[in-house]
MIVEX-384855 format. One line per field, with one value per residue (C-alpha): residue in one letter; residue number from 1; y, x, z. Coordinates in steps of 0.1 Angstrom, whole numbers, plus 5000, padded with zeros to 4 digits. Each point is the difference from the previous one (the first is absolute). Example, Ala and Ser with C-alpha at 12.3 -4.5 7.8 and 13.67 -1.06 7.14 Angstrom:
// MIVEX-384855
code: [a,s]
pos: [1,2]
Y: [4955,5034]
X: [5123,5014]
Z: [5078,4993]
***
This chain:
// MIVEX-384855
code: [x,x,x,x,x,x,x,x,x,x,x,x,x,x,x,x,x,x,x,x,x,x,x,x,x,x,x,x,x,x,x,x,x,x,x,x,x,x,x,x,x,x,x,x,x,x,x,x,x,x,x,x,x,x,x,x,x,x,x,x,x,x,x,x,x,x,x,x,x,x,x,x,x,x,x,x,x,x,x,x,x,x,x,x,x,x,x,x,x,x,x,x,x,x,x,x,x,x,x,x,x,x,x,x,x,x,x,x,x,x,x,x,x]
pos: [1,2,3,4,5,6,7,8,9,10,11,12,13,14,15,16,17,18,19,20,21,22,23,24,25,26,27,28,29,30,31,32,33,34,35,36,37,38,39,40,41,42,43,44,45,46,47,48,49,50,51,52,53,54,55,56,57,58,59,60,61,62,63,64,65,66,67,68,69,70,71,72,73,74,75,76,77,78,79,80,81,82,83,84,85,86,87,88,89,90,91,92,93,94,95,96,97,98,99,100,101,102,103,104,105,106,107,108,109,110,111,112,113]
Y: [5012,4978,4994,5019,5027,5007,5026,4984,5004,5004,4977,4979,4970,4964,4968,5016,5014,5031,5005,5025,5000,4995,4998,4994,4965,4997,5009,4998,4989,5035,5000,4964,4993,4970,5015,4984,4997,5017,4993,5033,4997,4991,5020,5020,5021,5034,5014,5043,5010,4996,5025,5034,5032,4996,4967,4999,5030,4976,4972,5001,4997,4966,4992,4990,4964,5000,5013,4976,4971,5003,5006,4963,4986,5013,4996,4959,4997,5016,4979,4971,5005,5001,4974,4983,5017,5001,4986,4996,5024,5028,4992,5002,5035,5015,4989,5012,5037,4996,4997,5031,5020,4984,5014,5034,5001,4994,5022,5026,4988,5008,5031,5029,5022]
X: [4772,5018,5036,5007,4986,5023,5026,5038,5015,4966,4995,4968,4989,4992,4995,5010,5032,5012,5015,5014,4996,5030,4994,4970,4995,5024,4997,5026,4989,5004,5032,5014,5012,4976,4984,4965,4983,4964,4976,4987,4965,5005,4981,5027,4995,5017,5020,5006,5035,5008,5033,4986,5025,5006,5005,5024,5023,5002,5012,5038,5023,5013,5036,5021,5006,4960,4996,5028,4985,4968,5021,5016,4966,4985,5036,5000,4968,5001,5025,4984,4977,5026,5013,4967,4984,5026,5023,5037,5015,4978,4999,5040,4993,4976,5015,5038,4978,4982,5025,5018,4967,5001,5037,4989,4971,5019,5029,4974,4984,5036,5006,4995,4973]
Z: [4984,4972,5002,4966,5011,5027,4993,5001,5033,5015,5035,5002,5020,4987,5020,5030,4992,4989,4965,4978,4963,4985,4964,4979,5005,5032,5038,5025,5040,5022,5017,4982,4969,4990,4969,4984,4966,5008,4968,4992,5008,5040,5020,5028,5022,4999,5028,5004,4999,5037,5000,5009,4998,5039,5002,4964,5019,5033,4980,5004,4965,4989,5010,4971,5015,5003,4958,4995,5015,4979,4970,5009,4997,4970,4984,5012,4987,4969,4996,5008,4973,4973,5006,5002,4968,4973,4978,5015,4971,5011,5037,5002,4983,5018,5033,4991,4991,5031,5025,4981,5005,5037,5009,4984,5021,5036,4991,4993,5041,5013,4990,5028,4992]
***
């Protein structure tokens, strides 16, 4: 099967690893955050959805240090990008309104249920 025609989200295997397609043009290494450009018309291999009910109800609930955590990394790397990608004027601004959006979010992760 061809990359593109791999829903996003979907995990598939290529050069012996496993992937999952992250965007259209993008996958991200299973379990990892290294992410690859994957021209369109490479030839993957698709995986099935491994999770079945039984085994998605004996998978216990993220802790909020564990969500948090994650949320550190994608936060640090987003980061990363802006300040790699754009101009210094719109960097500053977009990294003052994410770390608003990032203090929203772990407020909301410390509030009891």
């Amino acid at each position: 099967m061809k990359f593109q025609s791999l829903a996003i989200g979907q995990k598939f295997a290529w050069n012996d690893r496993i992937w999952v397609k992250t965007t259209p043009l993008v996958a991200t290494l299973y379990e990892s955050d290294v992410q690859k450009l994957v021209p369109r018309y490479v030839d993957v291999s698709p995986l099935p959805d491994a999770s079945s009910p039984d085994e998605a109800a004996s998978v216990p609930p993220l802790s909020p240090e564990q969500v948090r955590e994650a949320f550190d990394r994608f936060y640090g790397r987003a980061l990363t990008l802006l300040e790699s990608e754009l101009e210094t004027e719109l960097q500053q601004r977009l990294a003052t309104e994410m770390e608003n959006l990032r203090r929203h979010f772990l407020k909301e992760l410390e509030k009891p249920d």
